[in-house]
Structure formats: C-alpha cells, structure tokens
MOPAC internal coordinates of N, CA, C and O (Angstrom, degrees):
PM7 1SCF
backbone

  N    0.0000 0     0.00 0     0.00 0    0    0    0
  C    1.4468 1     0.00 0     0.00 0    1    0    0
  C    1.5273 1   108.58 1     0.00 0    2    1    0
  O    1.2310 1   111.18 1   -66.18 1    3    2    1
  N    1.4336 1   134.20 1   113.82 1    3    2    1
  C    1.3370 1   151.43 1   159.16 1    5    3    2
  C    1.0802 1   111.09 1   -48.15 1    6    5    3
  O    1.2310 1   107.69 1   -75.42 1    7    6    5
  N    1.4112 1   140.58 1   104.58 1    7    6    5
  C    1.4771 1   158.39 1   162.52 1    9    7    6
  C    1.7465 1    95.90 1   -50.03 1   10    9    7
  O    1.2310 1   113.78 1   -38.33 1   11   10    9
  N    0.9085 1   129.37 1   141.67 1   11   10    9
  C    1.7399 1   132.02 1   174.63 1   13   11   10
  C    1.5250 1    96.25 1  -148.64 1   14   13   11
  O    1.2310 1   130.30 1   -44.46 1   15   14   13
  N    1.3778 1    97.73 1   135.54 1   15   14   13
  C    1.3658 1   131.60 1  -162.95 1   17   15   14
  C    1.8507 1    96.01 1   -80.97 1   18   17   15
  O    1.2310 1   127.99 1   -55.09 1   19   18   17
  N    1.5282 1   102.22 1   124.91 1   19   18   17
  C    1.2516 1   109.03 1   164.74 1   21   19   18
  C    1.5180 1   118.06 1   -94.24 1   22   21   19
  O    1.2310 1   118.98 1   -28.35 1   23   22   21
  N    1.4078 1   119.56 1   151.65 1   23   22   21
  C    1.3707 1   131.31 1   161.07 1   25   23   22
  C    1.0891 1   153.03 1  -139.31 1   26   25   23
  O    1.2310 1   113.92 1   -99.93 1   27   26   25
  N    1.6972 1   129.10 1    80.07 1   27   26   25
  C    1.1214 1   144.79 1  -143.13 1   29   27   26
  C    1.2268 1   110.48 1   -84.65 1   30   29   27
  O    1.2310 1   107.52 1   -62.16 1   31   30   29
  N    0.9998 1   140.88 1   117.84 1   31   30   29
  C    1.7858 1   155.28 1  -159.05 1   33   31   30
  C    1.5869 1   103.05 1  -133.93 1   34   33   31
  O    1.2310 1   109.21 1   -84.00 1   35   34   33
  N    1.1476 1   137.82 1    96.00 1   35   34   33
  C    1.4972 1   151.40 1  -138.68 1   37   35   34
  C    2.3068 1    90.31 1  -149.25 1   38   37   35
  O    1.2310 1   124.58 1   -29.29 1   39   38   37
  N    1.2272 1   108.81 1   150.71 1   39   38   37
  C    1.2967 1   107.85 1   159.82 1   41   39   38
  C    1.3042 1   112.35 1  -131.97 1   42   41   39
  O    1.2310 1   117.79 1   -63.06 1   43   42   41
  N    1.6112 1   121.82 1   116.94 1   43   42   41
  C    1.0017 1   107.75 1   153.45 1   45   43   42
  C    1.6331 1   152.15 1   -86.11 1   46   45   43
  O    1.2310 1   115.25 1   -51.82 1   47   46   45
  N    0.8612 1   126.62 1   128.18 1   47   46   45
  C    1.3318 1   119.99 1  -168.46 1   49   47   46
  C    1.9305 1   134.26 1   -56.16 1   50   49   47
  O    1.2310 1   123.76 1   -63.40 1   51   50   49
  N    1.2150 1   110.40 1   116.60 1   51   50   49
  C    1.5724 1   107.00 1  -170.11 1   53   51   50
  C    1.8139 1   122.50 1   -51.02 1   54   53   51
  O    1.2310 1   121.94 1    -6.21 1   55   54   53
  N    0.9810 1   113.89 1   173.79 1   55   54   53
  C    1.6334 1   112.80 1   156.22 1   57   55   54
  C    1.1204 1   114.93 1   -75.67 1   58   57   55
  O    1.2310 1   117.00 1   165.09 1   59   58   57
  N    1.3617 1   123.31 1   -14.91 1   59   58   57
  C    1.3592 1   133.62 1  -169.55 1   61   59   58
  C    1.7465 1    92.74 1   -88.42 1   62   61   59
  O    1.2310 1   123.32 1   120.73 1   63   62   61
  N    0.9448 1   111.23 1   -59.27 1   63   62   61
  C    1.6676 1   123.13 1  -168.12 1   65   63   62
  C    1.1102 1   103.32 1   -60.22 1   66   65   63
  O    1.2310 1   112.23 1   120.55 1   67   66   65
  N    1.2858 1   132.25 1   -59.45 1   67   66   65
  C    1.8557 1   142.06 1   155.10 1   69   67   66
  C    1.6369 1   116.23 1   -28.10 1   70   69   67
  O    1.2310 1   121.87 1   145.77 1   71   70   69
  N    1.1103 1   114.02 1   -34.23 1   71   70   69
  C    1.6344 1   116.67 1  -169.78 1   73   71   70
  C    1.6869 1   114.37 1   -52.72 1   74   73   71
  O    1.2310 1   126.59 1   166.11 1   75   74   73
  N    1.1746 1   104.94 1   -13.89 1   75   74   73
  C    1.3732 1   100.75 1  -176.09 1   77   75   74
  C    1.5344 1   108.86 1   -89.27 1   78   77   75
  O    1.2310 1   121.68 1   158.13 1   79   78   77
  N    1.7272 1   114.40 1   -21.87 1   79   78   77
  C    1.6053 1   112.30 1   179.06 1   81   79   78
  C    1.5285 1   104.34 1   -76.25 1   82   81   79
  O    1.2310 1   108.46 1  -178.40 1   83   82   81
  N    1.3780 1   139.18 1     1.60 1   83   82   81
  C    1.1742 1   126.16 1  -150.64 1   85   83   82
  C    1.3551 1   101.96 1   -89.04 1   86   85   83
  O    1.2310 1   120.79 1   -58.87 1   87   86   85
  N    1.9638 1   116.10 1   121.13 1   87   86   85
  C    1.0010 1   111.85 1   163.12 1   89   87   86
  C    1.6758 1   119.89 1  -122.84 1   90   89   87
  O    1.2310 1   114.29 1   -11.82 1   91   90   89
  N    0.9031 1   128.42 1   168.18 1   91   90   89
  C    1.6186 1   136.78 1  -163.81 1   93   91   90
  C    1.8554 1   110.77 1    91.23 1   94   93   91
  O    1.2310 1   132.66 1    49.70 1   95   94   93
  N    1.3752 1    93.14 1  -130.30 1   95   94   93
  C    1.5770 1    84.87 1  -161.09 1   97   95   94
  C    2.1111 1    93.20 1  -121.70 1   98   97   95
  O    1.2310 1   119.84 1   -32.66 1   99   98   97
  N    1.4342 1   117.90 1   147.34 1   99   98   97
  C    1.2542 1   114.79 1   174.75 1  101   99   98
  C    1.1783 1   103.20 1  -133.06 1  102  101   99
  O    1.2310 1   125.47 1   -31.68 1  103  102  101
  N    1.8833 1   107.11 1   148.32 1  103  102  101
  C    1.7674 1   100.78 1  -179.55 1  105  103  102
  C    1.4415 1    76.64 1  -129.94 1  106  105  103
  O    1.2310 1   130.07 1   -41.14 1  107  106  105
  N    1.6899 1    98.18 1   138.86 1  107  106  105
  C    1.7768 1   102.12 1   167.46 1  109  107  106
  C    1.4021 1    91.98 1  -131.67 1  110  109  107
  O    1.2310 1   130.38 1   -38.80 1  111  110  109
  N    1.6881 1    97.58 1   141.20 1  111  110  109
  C    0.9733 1   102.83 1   171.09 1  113  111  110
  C    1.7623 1   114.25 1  -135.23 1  114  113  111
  O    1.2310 1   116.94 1    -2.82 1  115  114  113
  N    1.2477 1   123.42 1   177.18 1  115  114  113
  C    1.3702 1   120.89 1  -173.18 1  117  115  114
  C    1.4875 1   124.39 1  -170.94 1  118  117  115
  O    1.2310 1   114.11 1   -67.67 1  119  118  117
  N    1.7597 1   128.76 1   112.33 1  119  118  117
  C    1.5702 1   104.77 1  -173.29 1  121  119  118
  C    1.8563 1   110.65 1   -65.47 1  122  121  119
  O    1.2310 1   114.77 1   -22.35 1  123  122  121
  N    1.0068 1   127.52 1   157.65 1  123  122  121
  C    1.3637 1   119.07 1   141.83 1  125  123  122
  C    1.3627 1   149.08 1    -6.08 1  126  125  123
  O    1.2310 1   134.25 1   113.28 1  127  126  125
  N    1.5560 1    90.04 1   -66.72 1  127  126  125
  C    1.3937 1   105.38 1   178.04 1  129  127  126
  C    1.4225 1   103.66 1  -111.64 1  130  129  127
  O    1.2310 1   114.00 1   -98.55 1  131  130  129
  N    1.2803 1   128.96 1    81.45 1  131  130  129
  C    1.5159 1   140.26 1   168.00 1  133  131  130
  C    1.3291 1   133.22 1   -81.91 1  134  133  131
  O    1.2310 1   119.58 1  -100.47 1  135  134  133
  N    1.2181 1   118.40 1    79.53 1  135  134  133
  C    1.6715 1   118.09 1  -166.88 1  137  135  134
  C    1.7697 1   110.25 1   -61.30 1  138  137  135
  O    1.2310 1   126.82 1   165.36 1  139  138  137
  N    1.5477 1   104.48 1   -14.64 1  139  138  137
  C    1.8915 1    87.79 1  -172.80 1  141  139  138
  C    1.6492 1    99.96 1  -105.97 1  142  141  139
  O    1.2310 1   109.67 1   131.25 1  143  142  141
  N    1.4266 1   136.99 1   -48.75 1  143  142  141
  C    1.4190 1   141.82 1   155.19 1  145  143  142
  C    1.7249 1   118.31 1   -87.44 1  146  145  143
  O    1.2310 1   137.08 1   -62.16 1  147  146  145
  N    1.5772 1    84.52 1   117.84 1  147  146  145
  C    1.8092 1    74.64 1  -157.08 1  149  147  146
  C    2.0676 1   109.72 1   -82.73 1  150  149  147
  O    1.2310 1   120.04 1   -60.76 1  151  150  149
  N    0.8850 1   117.52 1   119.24 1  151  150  149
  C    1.6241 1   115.69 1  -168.42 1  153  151  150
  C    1.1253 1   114.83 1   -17.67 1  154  153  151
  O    1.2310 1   114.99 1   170.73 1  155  154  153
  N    1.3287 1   127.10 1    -9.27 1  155  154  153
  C    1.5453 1   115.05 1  -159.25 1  157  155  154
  C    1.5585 1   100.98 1   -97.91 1  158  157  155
  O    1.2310 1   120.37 1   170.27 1  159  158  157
  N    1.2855 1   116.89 1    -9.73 1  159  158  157
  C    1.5527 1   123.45 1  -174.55 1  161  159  158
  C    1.5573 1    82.92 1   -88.75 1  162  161  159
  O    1.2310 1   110.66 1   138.92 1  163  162  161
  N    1.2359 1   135.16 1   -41.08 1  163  162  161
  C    1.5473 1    97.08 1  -149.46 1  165  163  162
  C    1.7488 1   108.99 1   -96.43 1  166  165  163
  O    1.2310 1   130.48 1   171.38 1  167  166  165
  N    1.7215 1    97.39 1    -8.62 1  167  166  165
  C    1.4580 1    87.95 1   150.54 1  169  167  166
  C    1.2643 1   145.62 1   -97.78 1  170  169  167
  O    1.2310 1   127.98 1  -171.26 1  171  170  169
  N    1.5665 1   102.23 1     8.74 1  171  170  169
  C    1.6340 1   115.32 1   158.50 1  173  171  170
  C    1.2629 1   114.77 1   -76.55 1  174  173  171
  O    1.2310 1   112.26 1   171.73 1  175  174  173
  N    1.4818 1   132.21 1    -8.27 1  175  174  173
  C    0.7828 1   148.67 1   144.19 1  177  175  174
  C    1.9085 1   128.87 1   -57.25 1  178  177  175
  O    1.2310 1   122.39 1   138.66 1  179  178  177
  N    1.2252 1   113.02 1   -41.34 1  179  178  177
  C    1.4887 1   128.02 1   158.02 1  181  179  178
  C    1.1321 1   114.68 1   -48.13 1  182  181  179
  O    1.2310 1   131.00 1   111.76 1  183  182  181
  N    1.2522 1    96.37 1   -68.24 1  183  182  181
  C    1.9432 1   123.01 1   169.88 1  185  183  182
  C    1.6574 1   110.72 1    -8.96 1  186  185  183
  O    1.2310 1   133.87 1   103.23 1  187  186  185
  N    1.4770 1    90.78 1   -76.77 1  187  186  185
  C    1.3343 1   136.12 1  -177.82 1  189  187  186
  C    1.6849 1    98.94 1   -40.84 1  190  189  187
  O    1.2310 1   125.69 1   109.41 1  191  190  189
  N    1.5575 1   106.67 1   -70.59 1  191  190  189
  C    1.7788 1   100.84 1  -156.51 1  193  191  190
  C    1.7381 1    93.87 1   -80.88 1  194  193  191
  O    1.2310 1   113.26 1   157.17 1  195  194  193
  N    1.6432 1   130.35 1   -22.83 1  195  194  193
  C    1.4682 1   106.64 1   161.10 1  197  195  194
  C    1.4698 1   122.58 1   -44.22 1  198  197  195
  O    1.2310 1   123.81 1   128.32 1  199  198  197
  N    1.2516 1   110.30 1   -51.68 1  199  198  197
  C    1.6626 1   118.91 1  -160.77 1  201  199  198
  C    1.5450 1   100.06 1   -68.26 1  202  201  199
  O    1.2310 1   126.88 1   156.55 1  203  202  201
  N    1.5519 1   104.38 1   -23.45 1  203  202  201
  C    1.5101 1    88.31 1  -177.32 1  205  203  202
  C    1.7791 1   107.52 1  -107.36 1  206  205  203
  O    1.2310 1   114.95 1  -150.11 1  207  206  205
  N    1.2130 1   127.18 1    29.89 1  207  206  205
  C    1.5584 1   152.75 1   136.13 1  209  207  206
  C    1.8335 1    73.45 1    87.08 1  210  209  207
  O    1.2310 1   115.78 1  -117.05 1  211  210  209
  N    1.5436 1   125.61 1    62.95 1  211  210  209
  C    1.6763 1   112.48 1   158.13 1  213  211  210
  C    1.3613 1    88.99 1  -111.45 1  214  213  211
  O    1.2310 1   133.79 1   -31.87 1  215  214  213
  N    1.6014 1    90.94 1   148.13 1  215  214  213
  C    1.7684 1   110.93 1   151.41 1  217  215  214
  C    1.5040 1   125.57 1   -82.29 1  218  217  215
  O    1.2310 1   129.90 1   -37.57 1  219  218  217
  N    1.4467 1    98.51 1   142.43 1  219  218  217
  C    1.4124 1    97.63 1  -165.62 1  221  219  218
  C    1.6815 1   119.04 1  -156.19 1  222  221  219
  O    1.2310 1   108.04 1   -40.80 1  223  222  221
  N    1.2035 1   139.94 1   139.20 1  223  222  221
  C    1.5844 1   123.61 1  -178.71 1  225  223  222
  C    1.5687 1   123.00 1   -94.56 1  226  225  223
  O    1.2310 1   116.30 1   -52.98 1  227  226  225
  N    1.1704 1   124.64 1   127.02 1  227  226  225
  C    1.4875 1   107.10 1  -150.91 1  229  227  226
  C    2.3349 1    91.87 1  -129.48 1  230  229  227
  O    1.2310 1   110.15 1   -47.96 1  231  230  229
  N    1.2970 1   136.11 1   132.04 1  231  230  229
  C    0.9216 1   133.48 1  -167.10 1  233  231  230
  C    1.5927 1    94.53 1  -142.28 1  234  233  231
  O    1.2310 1   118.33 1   -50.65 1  235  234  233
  N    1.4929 1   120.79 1   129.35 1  235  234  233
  C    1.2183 1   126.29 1   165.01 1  237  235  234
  C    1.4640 1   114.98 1  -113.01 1  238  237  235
  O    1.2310 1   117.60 1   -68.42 1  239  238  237
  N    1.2070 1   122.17 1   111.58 1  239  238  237
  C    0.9492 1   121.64 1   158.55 1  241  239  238
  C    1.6596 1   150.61 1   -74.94 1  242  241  239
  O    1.2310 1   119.42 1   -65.92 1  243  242  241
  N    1.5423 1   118.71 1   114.08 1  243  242  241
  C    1.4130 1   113.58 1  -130.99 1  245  243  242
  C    1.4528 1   103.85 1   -86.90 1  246  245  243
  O    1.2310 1   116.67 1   -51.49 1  247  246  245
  N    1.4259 1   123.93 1   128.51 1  247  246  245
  C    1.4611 1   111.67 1   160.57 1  249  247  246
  C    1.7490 1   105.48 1   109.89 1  250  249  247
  O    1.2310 1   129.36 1   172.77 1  251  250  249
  N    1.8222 1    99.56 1    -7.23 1  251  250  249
  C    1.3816 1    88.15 1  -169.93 1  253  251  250
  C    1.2239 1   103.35 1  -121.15 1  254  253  251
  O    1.2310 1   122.78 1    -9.87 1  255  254  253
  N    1.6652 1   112.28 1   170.13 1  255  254  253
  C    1.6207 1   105.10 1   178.83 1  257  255  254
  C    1.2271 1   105.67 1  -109.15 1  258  257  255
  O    1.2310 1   117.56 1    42.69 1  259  258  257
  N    1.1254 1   122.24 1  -137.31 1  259  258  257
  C    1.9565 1   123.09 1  -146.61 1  261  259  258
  C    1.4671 1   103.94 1   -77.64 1  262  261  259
  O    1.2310 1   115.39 1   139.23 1  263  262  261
  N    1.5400 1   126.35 1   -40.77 1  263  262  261
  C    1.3492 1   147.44 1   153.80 1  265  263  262
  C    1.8140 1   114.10 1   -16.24 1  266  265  263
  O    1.2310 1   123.47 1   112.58 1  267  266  265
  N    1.3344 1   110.96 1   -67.42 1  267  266  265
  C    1.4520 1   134.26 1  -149.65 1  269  267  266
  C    1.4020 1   102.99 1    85.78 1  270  269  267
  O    1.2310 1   112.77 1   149.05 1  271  270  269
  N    1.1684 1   131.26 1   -30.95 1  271  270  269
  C    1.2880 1   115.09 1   179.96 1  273  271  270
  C    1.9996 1   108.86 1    88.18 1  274  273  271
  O    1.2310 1   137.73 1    54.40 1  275  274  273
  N    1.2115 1    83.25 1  -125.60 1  275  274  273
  C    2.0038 1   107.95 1   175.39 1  277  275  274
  C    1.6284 1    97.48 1   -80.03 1  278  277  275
  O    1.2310 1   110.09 1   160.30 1  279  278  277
  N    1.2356 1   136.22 1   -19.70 1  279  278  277
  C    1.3897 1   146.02 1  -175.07 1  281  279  278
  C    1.5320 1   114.69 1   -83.59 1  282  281  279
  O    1.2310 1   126.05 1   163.36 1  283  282  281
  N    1.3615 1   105.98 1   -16.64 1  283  282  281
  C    1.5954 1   115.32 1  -175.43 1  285  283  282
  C    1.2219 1   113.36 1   -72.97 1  286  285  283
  O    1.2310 1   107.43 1   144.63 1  287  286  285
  N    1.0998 1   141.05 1   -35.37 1  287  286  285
  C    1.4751 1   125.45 1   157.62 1  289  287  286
  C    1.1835 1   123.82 1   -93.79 1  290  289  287
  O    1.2310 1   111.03 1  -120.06 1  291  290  289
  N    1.5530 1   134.48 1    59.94 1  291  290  289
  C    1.3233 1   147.81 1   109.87 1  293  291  290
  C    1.2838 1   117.30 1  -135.83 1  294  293  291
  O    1.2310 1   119.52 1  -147.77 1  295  294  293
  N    1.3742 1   118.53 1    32.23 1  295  294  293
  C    1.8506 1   138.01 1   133.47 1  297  295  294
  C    1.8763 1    87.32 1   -71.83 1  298  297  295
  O    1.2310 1   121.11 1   120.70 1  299  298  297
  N    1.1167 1   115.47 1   -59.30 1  299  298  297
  C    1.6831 1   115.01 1  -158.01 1  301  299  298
  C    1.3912 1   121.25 1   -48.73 1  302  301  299
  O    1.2310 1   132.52 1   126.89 1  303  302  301
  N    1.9850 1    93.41 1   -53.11 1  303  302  301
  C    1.3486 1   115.28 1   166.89 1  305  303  302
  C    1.8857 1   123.23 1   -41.21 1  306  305  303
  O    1.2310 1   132.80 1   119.68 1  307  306  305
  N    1.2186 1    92.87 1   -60.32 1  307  306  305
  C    1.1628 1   103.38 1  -170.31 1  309  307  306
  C    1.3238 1   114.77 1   -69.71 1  310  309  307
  O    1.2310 1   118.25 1   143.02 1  311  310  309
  N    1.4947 1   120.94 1   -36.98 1  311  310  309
  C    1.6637 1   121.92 1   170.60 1  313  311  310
  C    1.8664 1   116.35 1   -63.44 1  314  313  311
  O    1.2310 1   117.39 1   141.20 1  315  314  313
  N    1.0472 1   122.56 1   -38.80 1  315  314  313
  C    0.9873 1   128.17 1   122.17 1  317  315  314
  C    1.4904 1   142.75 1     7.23 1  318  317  315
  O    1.2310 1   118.28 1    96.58 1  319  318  317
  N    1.1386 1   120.88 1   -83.42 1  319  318  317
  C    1.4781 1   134.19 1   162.03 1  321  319  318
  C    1.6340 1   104.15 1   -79.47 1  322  321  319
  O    1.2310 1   105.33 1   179.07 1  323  322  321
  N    1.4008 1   144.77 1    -0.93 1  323  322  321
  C    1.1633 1   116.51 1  -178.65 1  325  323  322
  C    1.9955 1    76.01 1  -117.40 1  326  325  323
  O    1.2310 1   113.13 1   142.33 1  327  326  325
  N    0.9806 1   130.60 1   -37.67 1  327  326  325
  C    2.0247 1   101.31 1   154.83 1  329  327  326
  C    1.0679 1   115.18 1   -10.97 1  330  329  327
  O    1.2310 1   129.00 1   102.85 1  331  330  329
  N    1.6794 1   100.27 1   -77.15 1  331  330  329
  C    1.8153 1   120.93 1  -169.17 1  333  331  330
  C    1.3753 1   110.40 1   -44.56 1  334  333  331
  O    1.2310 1   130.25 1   130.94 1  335  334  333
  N    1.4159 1    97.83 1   -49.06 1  335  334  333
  C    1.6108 1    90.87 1  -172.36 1  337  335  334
  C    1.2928 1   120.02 1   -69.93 1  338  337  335
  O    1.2310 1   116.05 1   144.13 1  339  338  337
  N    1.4978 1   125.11 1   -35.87 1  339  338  337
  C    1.4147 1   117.57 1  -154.68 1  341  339  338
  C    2.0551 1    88.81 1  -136.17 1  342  341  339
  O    1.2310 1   127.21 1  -137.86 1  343  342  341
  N    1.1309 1   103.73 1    42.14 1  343  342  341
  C    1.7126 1   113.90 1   166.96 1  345  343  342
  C    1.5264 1    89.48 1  -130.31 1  346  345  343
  O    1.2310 1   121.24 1   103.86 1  347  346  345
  N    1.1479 1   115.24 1   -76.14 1  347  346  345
  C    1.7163 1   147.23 1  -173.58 1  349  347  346
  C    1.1899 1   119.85 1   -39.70 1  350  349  347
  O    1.2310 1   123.51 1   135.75 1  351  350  349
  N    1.6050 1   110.88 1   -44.25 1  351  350  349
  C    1.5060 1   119.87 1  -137.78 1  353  351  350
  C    1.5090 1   121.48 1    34.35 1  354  353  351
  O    1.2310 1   120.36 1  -132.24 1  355  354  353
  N    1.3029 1   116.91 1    47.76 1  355  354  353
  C    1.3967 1   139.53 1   168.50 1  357  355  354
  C    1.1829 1   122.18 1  -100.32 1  358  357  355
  O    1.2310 1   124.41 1  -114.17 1  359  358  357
  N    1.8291 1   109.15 1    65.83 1  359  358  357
  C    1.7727 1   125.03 1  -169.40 1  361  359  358
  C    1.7399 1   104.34 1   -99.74 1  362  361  359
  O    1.2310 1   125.96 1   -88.78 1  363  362  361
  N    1.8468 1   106.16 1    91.22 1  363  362  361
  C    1.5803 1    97.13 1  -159.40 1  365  363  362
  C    2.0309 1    77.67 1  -114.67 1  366  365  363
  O    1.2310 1   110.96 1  -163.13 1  367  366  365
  N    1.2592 1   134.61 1    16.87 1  367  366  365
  C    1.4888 1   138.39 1  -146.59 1  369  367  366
  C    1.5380 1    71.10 1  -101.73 1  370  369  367
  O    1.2310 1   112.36 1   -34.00 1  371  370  369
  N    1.8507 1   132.02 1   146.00 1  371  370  369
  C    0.9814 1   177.50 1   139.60 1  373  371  370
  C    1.4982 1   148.47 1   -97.52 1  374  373  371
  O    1.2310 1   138.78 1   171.94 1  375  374  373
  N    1.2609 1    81.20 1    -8.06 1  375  374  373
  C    1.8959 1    87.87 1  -178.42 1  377  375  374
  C    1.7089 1   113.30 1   158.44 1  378  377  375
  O    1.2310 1   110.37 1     6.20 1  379  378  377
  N    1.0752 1   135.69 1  -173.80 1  379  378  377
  C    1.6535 1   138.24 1  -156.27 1  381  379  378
  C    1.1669 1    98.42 1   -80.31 1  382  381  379
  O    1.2310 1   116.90 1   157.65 1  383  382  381
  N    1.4987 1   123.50 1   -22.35 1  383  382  381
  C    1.8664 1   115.98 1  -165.84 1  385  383  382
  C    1.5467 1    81.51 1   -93.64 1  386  385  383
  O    1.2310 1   129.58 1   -30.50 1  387  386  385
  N    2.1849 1    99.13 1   149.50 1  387  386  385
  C    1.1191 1   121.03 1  -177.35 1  389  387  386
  C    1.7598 1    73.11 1  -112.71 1  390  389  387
  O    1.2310 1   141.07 1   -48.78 1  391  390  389
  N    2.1401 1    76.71 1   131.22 1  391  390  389
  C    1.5974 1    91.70 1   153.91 1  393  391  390
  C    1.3284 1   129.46 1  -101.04 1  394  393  391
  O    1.2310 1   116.60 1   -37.59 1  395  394  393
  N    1.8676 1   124.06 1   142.41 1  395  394  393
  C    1.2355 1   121.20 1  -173.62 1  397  395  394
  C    1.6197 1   111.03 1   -63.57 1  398  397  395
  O    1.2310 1   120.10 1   180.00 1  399  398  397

C-alpha cells in the first residue's frame, strides 16, 4: 500500500485583515522598546482599524518593553477602569488625576 502525501493549504486570517469586523470597544497598548511583540505590528495594526474608519484607544508606552516594567501599575490601573467603563458602564473618571 503507497502512503500519498497530503496537502492542506487553508488561510488564515490576520488581525490586520479582521480589523474591519471589529465591533465594541479596543484598547491597544504597547512599550516602545518591546523585545517579544515588536511595536511595529501593533501599529500596523492602528493602520489597519483607521483605514477601516474603527474607533479605538491606543497608548504607547515609552522606554519600556513587553513587561511595562516601572509602568505596570498604571498599565494595570488604567486597564482596569477602561473594563469598568466599557464592561460595567462604570464611567466614575473626571479629569487627568488617576484615582487610588
């Protein structure tokens, strides 16, 4: 019996390619200096949901890599309150000072 070679050729679709189905609310975020996702994907990703006219919240964080580093607890904070806000409808945010 002759074994015959299969070959499955399937496409999957990018985040980039997807950006146009995106509905609800998205926060992307990204340090600068990112040794494991390198920044340039996640603003080809930006790219992406402008061209395809979505709203979206986008925060770079400068100087840091994939971690946040010293930035990680108000990456935390802030992911956090935009849950609240747009899981919750828990919009208690007022102005530039983060409350503890």
């Amino acid at each position: 019996m002759a074994v015959k070679d299969s070959v499955f050729d399937i496409h999957v679709p990018t985040n980039i390619e997807l950006a146009p189905n995106l509905k609800g609310r998205l926060l992307l975020t990204t340090g600068d200096m990112d040794n494991n996702v390198h920044p340039g994907n996640t603003i080809r990703m930006v790219n992406a949901l402008i061209k395809a006219n979505k709203r979206f919240d986008f925060m770079v964080l400068p100087g840091k890599p994939h971690g946040y580093g010293d930035m990680q607890p108000y990456f935390n904070h802030m992911m956090m309150e935009y849950f609240a806000e747009n899981l919750l409808g828990d919009n208690y945010r007022d102005g530039a000072v983060i409350k503890p």
